[in-house]
C-alpha positions as CSV (number, residue, x, y, z in Angstrom):
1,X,-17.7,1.1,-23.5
2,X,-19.6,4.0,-23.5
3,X,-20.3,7.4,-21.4
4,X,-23.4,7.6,-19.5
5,X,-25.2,10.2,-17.0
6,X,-24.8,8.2,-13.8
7,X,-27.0,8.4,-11.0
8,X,-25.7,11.0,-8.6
9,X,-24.8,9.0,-5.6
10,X,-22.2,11.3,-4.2
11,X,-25.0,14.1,-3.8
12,X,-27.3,12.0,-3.1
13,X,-25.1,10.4,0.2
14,X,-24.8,14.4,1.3
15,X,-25.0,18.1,-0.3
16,X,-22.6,19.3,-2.2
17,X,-19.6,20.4,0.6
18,X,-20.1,24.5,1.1
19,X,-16.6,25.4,-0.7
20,X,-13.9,23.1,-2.4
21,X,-11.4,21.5,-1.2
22,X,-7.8,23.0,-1.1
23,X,-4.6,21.3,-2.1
24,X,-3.3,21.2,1.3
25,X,-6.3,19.8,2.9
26,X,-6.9,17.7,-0.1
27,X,-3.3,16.1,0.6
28,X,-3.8,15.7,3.8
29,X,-7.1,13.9,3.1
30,X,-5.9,11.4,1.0
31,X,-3.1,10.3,2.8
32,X,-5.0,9.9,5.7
33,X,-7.4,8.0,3.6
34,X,-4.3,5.7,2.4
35,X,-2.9,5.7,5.7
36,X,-6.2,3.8,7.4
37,X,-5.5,0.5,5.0
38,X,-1.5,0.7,6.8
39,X,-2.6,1.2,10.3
40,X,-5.1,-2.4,9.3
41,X,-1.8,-3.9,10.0
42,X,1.4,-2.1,11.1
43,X,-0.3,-1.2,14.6
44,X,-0.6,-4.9,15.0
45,X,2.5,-6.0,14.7
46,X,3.7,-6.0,18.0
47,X,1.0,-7.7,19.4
48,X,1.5,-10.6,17.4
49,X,2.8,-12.8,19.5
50,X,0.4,-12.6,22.2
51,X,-2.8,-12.2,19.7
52,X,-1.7,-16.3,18.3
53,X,-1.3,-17.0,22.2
54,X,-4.4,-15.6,23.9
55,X,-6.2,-17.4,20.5
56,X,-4.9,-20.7,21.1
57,X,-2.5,-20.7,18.0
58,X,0.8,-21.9,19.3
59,X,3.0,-22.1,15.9
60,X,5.7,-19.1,15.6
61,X,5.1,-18.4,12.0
62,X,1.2,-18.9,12.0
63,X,1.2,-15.6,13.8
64,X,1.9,-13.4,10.5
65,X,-1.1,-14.8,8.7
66,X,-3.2,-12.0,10.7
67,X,-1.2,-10.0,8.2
68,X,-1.0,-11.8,5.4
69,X,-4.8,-12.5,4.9
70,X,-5.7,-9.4,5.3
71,X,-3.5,-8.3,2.7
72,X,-3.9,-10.8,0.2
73,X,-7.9,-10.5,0.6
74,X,-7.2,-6.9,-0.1
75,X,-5.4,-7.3,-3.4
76,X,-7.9,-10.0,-4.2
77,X,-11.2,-7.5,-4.2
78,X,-9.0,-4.6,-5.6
79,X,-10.1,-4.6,-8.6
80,X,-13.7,-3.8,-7.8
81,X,-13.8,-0.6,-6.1
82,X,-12.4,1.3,-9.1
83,X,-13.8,-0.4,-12.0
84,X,-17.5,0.3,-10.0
85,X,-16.8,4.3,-9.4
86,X,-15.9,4.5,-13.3
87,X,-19.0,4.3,-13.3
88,X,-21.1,5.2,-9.8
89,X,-18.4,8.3,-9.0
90,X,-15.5,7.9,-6.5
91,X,-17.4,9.3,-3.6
92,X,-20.4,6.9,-2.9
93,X,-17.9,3.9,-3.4
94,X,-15.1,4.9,-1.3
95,X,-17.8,5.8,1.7
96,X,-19.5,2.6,1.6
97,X,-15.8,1.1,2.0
98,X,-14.7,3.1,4.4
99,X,-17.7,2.0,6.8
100,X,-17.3,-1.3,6.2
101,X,-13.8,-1.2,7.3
102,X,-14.6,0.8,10.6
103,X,-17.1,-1.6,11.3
104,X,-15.3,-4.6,10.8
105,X,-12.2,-3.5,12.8
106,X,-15.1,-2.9,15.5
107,X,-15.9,-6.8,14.9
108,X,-12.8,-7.9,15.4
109,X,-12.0,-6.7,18.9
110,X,-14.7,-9.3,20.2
111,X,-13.5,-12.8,18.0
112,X,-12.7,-15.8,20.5
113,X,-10.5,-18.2,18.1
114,X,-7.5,-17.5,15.9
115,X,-9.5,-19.0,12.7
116,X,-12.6,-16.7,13.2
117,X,-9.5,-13.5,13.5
118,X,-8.5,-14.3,9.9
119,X,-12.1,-14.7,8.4
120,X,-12.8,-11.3,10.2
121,X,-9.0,-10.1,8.9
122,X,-10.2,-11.0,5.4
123,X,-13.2,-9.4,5.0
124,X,-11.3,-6.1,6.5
125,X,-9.1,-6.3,3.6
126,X,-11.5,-6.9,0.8
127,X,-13.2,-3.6,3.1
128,X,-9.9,-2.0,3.0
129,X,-9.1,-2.5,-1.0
130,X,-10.6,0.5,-1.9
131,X,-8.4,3.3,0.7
132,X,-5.9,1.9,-1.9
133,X,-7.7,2.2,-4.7
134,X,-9.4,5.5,-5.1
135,X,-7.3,7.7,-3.7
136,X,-4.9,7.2,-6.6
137,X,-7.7,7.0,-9.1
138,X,-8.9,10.4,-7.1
139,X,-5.6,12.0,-7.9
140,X,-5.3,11.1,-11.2
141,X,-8.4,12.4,-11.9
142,X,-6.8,15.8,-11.0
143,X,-3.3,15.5,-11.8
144,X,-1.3,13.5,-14.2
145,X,2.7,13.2,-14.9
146,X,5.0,15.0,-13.4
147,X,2.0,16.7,-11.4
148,X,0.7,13.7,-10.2
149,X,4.2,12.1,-8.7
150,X,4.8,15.2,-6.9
151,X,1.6,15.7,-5.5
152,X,1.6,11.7,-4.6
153,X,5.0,12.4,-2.7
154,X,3.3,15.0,-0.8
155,X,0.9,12.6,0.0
156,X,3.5,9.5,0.6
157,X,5.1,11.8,2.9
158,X,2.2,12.0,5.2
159,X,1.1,8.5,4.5
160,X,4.0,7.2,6.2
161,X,3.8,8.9,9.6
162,X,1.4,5.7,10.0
163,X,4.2,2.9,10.2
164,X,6.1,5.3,11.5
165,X,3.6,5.9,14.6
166,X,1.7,3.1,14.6
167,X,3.6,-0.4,15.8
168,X,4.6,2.2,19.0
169,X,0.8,3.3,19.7
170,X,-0.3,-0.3,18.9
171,X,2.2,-1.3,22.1
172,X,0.8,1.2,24.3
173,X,-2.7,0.5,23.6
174,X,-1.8,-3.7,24.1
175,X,0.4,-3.0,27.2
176,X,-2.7,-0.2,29.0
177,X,-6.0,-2.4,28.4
178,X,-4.8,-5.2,25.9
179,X,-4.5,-6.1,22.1
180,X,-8.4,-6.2,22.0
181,X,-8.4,-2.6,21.8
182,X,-6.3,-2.5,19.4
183,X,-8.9,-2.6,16.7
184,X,-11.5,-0.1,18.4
185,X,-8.9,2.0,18.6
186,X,-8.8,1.8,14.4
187,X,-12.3,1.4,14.3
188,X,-12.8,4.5,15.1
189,X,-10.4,6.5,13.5
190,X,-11.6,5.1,10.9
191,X,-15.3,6.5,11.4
192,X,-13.3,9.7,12.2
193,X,-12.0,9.7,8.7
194,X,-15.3,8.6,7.0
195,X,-17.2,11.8,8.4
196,X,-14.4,14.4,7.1
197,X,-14.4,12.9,3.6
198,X,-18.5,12.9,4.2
199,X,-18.5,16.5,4.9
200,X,-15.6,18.1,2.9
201,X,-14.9,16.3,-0.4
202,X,-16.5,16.4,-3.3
203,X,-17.3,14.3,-6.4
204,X,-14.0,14.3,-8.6
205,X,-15.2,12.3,-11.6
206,X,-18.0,14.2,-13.7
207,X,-21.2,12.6,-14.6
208,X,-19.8,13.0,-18.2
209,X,-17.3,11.4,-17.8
210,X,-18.4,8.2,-15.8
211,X,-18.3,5.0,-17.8
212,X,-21.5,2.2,-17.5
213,X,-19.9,-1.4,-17.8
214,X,-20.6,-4.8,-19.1
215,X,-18.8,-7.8,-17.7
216,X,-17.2,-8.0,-21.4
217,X,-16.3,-4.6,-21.5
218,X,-14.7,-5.3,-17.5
219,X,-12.9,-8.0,-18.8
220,X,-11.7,-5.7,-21.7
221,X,-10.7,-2.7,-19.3
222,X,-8.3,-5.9,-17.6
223,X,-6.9,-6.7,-20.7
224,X,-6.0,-2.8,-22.0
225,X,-4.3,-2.7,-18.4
226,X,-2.7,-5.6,-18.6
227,X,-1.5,-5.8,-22.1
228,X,0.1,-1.8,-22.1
229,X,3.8,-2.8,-22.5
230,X,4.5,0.6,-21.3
231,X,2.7,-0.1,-17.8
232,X,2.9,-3.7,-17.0
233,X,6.7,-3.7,-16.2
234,X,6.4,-1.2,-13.5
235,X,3.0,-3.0,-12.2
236,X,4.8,-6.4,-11.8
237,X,7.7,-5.0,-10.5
238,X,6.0,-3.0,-8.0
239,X,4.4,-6.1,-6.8
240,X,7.7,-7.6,-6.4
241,X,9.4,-5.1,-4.6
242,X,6.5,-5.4,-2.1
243,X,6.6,-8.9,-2.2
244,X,9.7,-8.7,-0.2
245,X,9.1,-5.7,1.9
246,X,5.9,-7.9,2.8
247,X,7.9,-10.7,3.5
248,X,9.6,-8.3,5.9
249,X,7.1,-6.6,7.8
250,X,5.4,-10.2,8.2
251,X,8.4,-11.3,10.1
252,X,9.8,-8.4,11.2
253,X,8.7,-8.7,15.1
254,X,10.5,-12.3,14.8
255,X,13.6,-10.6,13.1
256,X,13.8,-7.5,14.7
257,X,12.5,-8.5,18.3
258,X,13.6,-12.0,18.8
259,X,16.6,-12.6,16.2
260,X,18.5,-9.6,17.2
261,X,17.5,-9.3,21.1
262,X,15.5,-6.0,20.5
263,X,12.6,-7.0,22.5
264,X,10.2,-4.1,23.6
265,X,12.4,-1.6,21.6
266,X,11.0,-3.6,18.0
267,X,8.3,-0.7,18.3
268,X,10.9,2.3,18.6
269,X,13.2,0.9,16.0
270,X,10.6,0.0,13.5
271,X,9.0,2.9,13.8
272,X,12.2,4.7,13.0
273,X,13.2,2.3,10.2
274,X,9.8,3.6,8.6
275,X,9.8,6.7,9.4
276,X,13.0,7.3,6.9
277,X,10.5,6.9,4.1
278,X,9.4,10.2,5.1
279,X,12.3,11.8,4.5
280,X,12.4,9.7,0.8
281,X,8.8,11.3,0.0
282,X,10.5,14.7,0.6
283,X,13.5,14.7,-1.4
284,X,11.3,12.8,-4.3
285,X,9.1,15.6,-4.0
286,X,11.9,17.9,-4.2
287,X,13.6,16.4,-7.6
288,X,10.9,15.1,-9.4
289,X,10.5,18.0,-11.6
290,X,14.0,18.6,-12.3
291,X,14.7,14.6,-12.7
292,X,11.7,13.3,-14.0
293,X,9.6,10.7,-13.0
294,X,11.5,8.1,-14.9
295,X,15.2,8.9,-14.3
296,X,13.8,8.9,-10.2
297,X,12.2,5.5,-10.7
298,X,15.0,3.9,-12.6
299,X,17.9,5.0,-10.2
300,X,16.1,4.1,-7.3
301,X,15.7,0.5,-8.5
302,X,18.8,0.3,-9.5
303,X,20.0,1.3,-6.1
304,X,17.5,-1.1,-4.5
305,X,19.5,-3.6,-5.7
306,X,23.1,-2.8,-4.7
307,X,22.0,-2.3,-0.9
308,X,19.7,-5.3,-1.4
309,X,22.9,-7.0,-2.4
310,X,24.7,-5.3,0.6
311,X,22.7,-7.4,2.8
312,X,23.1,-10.7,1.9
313,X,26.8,-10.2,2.2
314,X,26.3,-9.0,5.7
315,X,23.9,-11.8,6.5
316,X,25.8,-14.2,5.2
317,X,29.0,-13.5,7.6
318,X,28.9,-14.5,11.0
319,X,28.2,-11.5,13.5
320,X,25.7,-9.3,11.7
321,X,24.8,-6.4,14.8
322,X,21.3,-5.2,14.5
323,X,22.5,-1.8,13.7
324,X,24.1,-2.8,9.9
325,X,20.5,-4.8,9.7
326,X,18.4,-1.5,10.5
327,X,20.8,0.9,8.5
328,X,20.4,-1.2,5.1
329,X,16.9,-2.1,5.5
330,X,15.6,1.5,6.3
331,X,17.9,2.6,3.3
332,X,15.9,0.0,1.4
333,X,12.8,0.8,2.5
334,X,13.2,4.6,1.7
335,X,14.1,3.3,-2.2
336,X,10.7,1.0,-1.7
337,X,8.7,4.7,-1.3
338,X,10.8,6.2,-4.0
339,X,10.3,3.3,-6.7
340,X,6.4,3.3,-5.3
341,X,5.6,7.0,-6.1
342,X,7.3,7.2,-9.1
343,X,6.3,4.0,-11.0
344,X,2.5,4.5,-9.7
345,X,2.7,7.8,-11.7
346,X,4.5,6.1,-14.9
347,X,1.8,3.3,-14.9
348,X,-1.0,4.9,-14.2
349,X,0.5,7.4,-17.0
350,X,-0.4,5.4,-20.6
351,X,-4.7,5.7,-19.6
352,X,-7.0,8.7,-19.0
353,X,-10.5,7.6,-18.8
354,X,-10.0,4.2,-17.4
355,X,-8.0,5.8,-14.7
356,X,-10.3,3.8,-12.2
357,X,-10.3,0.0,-13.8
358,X,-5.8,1.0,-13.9
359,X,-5.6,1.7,-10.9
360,X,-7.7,-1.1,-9.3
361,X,-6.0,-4.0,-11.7
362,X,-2.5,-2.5,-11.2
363,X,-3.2,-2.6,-6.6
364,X,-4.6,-6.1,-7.8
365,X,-1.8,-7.7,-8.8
366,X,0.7,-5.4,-6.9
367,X,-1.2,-6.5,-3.6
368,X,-2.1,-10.3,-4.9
369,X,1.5,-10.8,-5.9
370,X,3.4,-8.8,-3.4
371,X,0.9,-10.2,-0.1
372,X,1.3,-14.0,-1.9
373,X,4.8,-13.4,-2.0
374,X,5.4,-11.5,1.2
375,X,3.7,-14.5,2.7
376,X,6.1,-17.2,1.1
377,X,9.3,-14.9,2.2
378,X,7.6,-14.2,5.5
379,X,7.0,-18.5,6.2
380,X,10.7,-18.7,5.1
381,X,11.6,-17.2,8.3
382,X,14.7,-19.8,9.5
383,X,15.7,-17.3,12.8
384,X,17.6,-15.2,10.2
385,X,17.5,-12.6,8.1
386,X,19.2,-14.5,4.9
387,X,16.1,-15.4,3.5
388,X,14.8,-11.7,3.7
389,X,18.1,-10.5,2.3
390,X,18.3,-13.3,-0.7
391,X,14.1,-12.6,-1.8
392,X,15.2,-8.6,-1.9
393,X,18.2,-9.0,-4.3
394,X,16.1,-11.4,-6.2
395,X,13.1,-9.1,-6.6
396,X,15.3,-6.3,-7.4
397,X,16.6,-8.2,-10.2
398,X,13.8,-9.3,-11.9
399,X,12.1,-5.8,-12.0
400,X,15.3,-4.1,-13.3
401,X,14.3,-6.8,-16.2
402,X,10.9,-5.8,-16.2
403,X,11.4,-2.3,-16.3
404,X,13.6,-3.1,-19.1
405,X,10.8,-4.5,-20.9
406,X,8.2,-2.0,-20.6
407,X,10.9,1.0,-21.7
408,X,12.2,-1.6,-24.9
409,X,15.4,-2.1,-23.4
410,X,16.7,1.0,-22.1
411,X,16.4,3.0,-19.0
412,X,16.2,6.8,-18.2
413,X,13.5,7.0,-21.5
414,X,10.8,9.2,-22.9
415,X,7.5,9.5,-21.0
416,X,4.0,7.0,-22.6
417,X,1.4,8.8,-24.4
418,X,-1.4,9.2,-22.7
419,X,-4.7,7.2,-23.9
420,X,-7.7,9.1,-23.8
């Protein structure tokens, strides 16, 4: 692997922006940037049910495979966007991504069967793999450690006003001129997006510092990532824990709407459920520098699994009100954020230079894994929320065990070293 003086895409796409970026903007930027892969799908859940029906696709499960392809395609091209802009530069990469996605989301408003939807769904989330991607190899470009988990809950904080906001504006747009619109709607956002990263952001990776590689040395950048004991714990247990998150957003509109009689309000209440995650990003942003990245991570999976085990009692008794179900599941989905910021930053901690090939395997297999698994949980759907409850206490588990194994058997331990 070796340095090389890359071509200079990013100034060749557009000047150099007339002064740099600030930290707020900056924030606000990438979240926003994160934010576009979310609204891909949250602002479609509620219009599930009629998308399968005005397609012809009559089965009550086959509905959440308009999520679940596009987010396993996403996972599945992951690991290109990053690994290229070690090399090409973050900015050209991430541009050519983000107008493929507005584009495609464009696209999709005119399909005319259900199976053309999902080809069209996949190719948005191979588009939408690298909104994931860069931003985080973006940051740590900038920021490491400590740094880096604070300035990602300041991000994370903005990031999820999207699920927040968007199953509630994806309702109004499908109940004014129908679920069509939907995707211009993202479409162009999206372009909206595109242009102020065009016009404001610059290059973060130096020319210097780029890396030109072979397919051997590719194949090598996976197997550093994947064989750092320190990192791979948290990577597969990330994946896990939104495995079964997946599995509840896929059926959520089922669960929430039908199972518990919420109907029209599954937008509101969602919406709500999500938007506690904000309030997670905040307080993580708040302790991180007085806990540590590591004693935040490890509590908060710990805690994941005592509510997570909360709710199968609950499910498994007869009489469970939709109120307990919102109560422990928002609780669990602010720990989900939590356990996110934190053991992104410890992962992403062991590299330096192959920041970009790190973050791309790590979103692979914590998309491929989690949107596979989601998927399996999601199908499980029996008109209950048992299965939901059962997949969260198992995930839990098993990364508690994972986590174990990358710190060599004990929690609440001493940060990696860093590679160069």
């Amino acid at each position: 692997m070796t340095d090389i003086q890359s071509p200079n895409l990013g100034g060749i796409l557009s000047p150099s922006p007339a002064r740099s970026i600030g930290r707020g903007e900056f924030i606000a930027m990438m979240a926003m940037i994160q934010a576009l892969q979310s609204l891909g799908f949250t602002t479609l859940l509620p219009a599930l049910g009629v998308i399968a029906s005005d397609l012809g696709e009559g089965g009550s499960n086959h509905r959440q495979w308009v999520i679940g392809a596009f987010l396993i395609s996403s996972g599945l091209f992951s690991l290109v966007p990053g690994t290229i802009s070690d090399r090409l530069g973050r900015r050209p990469v991430l541009l050519a991504c983000m107008g493929a996605f507005a584009l495609i989301n464009l696209l999709c408003a005119f399909v005319t069967n259900f199976a053309a939807l999902l080809v069209a769904r996949a190719l948005l989330g191979c588009a939408s793999s690298a909104l994931t991607v860069l931003p985080l190899a973006i940051i740590r470009d900038r920021y490491q450690g400590e740094g880096m988990a604070k300035l990602q809950a300041f991000v994370a904080m903005l990031f999820m006003a999207v699920p927040t906001l968007a199953p509630s504006l994806g309702y109004l747009v499908m109940t004014a001129v129908g679920w069509r619109a939907i995707f211009i709607v993202i479409g162009l956002l999206s372009l909206g997006v595109s242009t102020w990263y065009f016009l404001r952001m610059e290059e973060t990776l130096p020319s210097t510092k780029r890396q030109a590689h072979s397919f051997g040395e590719l194949l090598g950048n996976v197997r550093i990532v994947l064989t750092n004991r320190r990192s791979i714990g948290y990577v597969i247990g990330m994946a896990l824990i939104f495995g079964a998150h997946f599995g509840f957003i896929n059926s959520s509109q089922q669960l929430i709407g039908e199972h518990f009689g919420a109907g029209a309000a599954y937008s509101l209440i969602f919406g709500v459920m999500a938007g506690s995650m904000m309030l997670a990003s905040v307080v993580n942003s708040a302790i991180v520098h007085r806990f540590g990245i590591r004693g935040i991570g490890h509590a908060a999976i710990l805690c994941h699994f005592l509510v997570s085990v909360s709710q199968v009692y609950l499910a498994s008794r007869p009489g469970e009100t939709l109120l307990q179900f919102a109560v422990l599941m928002a609780a669990n989905m602010c720990l989900l954020i939590t356990v996110f910021i934190n053991f992104t930053a410890i992962a992403l901690q062991p590299f330096g230079k192959l920041a970009g090939a790190a973050a791309s395997v790590q979103t692979f297999f914590r998309l491929v894994l989690g949107a596979g698994l989601g998927a399996l949980i999601g199908q499980a759907y029996d008109g209950s929320p048992l299965p939901l409850a059962f997949s969260l206490v198992g995930v839990a588990t098993v990364t508690i065990l994972l986590v174990l194994f990358s710190e060599g058997g004990r929690l609440f331990g001493a940060p990696a070293p860093t590679q160069a």
